[in-house]
Structures are given as C-alpha cells and as structure tokens.
C-alpha positions in Angstrom: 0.0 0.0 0.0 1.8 3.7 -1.0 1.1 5.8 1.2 3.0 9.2 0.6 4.8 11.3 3.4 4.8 14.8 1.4 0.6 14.4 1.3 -2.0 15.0 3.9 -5.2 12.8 4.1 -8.9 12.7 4.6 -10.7 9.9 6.7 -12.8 9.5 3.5 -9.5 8.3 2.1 -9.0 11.5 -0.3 -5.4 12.6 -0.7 -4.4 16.6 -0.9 -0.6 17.7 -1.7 -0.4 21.8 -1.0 2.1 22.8 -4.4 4.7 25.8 -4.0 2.0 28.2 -5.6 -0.4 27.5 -2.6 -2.5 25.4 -4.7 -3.3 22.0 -3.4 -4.0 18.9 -5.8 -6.6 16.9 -4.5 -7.3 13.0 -5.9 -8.1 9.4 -3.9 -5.9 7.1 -1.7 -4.0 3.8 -3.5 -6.2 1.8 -0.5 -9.5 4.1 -1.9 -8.7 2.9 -5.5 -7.9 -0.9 -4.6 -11.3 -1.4 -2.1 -13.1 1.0 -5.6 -12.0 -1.7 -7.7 -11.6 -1.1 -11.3 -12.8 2.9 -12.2 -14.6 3.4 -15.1 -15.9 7.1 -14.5 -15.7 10.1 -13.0 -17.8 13.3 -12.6 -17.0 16.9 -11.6 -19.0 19.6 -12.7 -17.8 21.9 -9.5 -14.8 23.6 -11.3 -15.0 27.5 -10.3 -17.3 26.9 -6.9 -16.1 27.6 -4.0 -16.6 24.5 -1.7 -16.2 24.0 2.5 -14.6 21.1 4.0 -16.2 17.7 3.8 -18.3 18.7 1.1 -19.0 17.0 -2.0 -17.1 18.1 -5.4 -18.2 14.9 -7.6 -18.6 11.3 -7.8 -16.5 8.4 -9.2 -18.1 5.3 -10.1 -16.5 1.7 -10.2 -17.7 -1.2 -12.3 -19.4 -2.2 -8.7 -20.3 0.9 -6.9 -20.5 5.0 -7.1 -18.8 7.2 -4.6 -19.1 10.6 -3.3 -15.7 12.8 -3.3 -15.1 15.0 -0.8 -13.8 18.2 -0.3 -10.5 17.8 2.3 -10.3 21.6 2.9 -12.7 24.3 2.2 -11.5 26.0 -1.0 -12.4 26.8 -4.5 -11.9 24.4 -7.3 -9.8 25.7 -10.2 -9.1 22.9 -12.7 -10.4 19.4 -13.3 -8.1 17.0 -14.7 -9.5 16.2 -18.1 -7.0 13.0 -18.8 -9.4 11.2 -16.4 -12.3 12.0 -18.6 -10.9 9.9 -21.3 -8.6 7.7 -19.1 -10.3 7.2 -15.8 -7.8 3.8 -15.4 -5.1 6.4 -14.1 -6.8 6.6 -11.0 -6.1 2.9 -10.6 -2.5 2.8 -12.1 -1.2 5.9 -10.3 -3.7 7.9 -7.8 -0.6 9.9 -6.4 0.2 11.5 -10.1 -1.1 11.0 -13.2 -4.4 9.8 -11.2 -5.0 13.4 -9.6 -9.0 14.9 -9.6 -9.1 18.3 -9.0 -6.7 21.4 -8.3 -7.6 23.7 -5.4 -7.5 26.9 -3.7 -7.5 26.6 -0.2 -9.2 29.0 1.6 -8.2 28.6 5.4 -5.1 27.0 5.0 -5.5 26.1 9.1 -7.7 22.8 7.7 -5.0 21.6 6.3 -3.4 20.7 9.6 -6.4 18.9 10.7 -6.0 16.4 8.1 -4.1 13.0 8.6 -0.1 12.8 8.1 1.0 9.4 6.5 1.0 7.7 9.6 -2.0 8.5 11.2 -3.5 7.5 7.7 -1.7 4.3 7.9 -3.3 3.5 11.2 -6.9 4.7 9.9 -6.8 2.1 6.9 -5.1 -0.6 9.2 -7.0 -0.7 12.2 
C-alpha cells in the first residue's frame, strides 16, 4: 500500500498535496482505488465553486459501486483533470500523479493541519 509522506489525508481516504504556488491537488488514496475496484468514470462539474470542508465536489463510479468525493479543505476548485475524462484507469495505475482529480484553492489554509499525516492514515486504513 503507498502511502506518501509529502501528502495530507482525509478519513474519507481523499489525498491533498499543497504545491509551492499555494495550490493544493486533490485526488483518492491507492487503498481508496484498490477497495473501488476497477474505475470506469468520473464526474465533476464543481470547477470555479467555492466549496467548505467535507463537502462533495463529484462522484467516481466503479464497475461495482459509485462514490461521493469529498472536499479535504474548504477552498475553490480551479481545474479538473481532463485526462481522467478519457482515461479514468489512471486513478487505478497511479492515484498519487497522473491519477489526480481536482486542483484547489485553499481558503483557510488552518484545515489543512487537521488532516491526517501518513502515519495517522496508515493507522486509519489498518485498524
């Protein structure tokens, strides 16, 4: 299971990595993506709202099952990534990089310290 040291993590296993710009990429955890299964689409029509903490910016449906995903700081979203559109499987191969959903704005940047570090995650998914 990867589980990144450089990212911060919801309990709703979404992942957010705060660039030198102040922007923060959001996508899903590798353990999200394995118990998801194989991905075969994803929605996000939020890009441009401003969002709070915890709430939803679009849905990403497995061959099994749809999800909610969540918003891991209040912010507003500024781009969707439109690879995942055509090539949702990127999620599954690589949810860390090439797999990212959304690029953020954080408004309170404070949230971001309530969110789980690495270990803290590692103990969420393995308890």
């Amino acid at each position: 299971m990867n589980i990144p040291q450089n990212l911060r993590y919801t309990k709703d296993h979404e992942w957010i990595r705060i660039e030198s710009d102040n922007t923060g990429i959001v996508g899903i955890t590798d353990y999200a993506q394995g118990e998801l299964g194989d991905i075969v689409f994803v929605e996000i029509e939020t890009k441009g709202e401003k969002l709070k903490k915890g709430d939803v910016f679009g849905t990403i449906e497995a061959v099994k099952t749809v999800s909610d995903l969540f918003m891991p700081v209040s912010g507003e979203v500024l781009e969707v990534n439109e690879n995942i559109n055509d090539g949702p499987e990127a999620i599954n191969k690589d949810p860390y990089n090439d797999g990212w959903l959304i690029k953020i704005k954080p408004e309170n940047p404070s949230e971001i310290d309530e969110l789980l570090d690495s270990s803290q995650y590692s103990k969420l998914i393995n308890s």
